[in-house]
ROZALUM-574518 format. One line per field, with one value per residue (C-alpha): x, y, z; residue number from 1; residue in three letters. Coordinates in Angstrom, 1 decimal. Example, Ala and Ser with C-alpha at 12.3 -4.5 7.8 and 13.67 -1.06 7.14 Angstrom:
// ROZALUM-574518
xx	12.3	13.7
yy	-4.5	-1.1
zz	7.8	7.1
i	1	2
aa	ALA	SER
//
This chain:
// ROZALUM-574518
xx	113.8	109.6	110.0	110.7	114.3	114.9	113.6	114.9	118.4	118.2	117.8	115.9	113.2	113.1	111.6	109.1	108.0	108.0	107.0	109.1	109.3	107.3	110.2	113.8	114.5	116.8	120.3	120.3	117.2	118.0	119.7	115.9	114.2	116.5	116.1	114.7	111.0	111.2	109.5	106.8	106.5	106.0	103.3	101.5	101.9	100.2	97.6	96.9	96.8	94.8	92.0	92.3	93.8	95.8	99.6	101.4	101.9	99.0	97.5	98.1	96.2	93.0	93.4	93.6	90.9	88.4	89.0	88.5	85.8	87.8	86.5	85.9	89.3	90.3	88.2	88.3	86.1	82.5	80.0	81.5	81.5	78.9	80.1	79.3	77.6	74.7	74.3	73.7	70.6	67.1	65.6	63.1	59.4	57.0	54.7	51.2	53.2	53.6
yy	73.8	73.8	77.1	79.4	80.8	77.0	76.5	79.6	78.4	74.9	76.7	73.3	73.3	77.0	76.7	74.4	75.4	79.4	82.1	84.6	87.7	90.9	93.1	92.7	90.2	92.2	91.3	90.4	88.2	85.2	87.4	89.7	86.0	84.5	87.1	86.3	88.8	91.8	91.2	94.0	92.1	88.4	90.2	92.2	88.8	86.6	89.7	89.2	85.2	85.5	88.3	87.0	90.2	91.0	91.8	94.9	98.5	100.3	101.8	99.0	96.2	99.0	99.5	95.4	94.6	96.8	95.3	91.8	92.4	92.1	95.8	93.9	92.1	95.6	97.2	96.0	93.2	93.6	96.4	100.2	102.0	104.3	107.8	110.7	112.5	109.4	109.0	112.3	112.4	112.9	109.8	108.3	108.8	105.9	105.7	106.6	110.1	109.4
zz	94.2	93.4	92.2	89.2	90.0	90.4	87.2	85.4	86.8	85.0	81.6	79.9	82.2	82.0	78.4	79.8	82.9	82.8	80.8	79.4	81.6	80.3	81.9	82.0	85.1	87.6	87.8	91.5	91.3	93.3	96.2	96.0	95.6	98.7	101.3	104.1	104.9	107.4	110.3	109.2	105.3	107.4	109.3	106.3	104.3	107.1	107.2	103.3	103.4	106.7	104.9	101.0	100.4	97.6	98.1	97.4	98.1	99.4	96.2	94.0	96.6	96.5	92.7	92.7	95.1	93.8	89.9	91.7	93.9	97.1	98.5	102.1	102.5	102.4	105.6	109.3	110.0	111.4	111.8	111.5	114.7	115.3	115.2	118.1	115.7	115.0	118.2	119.8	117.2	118.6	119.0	116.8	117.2	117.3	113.8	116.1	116.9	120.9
i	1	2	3	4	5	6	7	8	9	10	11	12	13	14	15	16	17	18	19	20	21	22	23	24	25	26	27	28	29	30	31	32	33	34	35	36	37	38	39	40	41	42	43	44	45	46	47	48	49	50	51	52	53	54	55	56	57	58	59	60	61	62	63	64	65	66	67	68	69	70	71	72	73	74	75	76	77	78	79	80	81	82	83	84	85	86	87	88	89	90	91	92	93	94	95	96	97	98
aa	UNK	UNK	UNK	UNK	UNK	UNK	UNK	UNK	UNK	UNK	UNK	UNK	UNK	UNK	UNK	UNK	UNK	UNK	UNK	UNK	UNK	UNK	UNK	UNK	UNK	UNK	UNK	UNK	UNK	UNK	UNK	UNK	UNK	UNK	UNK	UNK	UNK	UNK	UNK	UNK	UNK	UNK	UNK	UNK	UNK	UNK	UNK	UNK	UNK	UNK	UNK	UNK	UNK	UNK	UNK	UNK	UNK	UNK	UNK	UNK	UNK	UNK	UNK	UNK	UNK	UNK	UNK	UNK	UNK	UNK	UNK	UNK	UNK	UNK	UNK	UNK	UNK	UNK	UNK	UNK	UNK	UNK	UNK	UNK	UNK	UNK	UNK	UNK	UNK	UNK	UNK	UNK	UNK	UNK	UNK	UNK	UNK	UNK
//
């Protein structure tokens, strides 16, 4: 009832509550708008609230969080692993050569 296709239903508060749409508004809008998430959208939508991550399909949340600044909420969380090649480096020597 708070929302737009609530709004854009009662065509006076329409005018004064939502923009005009810069695309033709599909014909099943309300049935898109009504249906209930998949269980795989619920859990990539609790994943983009949780990380501040923009929502979308995969190249358009990159394309979005890079011209936001939002690189991180895009990578895993914490330090990157180390990888097999770092580690199987000689060690460092100390600065008096020993």
């Amino acid at each position: 009832r708070w929302g737009s296709l609530s709004a854009r239903a009662d065509g006076e508060r329409a005018g004064m509550l939502c923009d005009a749409w810069p695309v033709d508004r599909p014909r099943n809008w309300s049935s898109r708008v009504n249906r209930p998430e998949t269980a795989a959208e619920l859990e990539a939508l609790r994943l983009c609230v949780r990380r501040g991550r923009p929502y979308g399909g995969a190249a358009w949340s990159l394309r979005t969080a890079g011209a936001l600044g939002l690189e991180s909420t895009t990578r895993p969380r914490g330090r990157p692993r180390k990888t097999p090649e770092k580690d199987a480096g000689e060690r460092p020597r100390a600065i008096n050569g020993s």
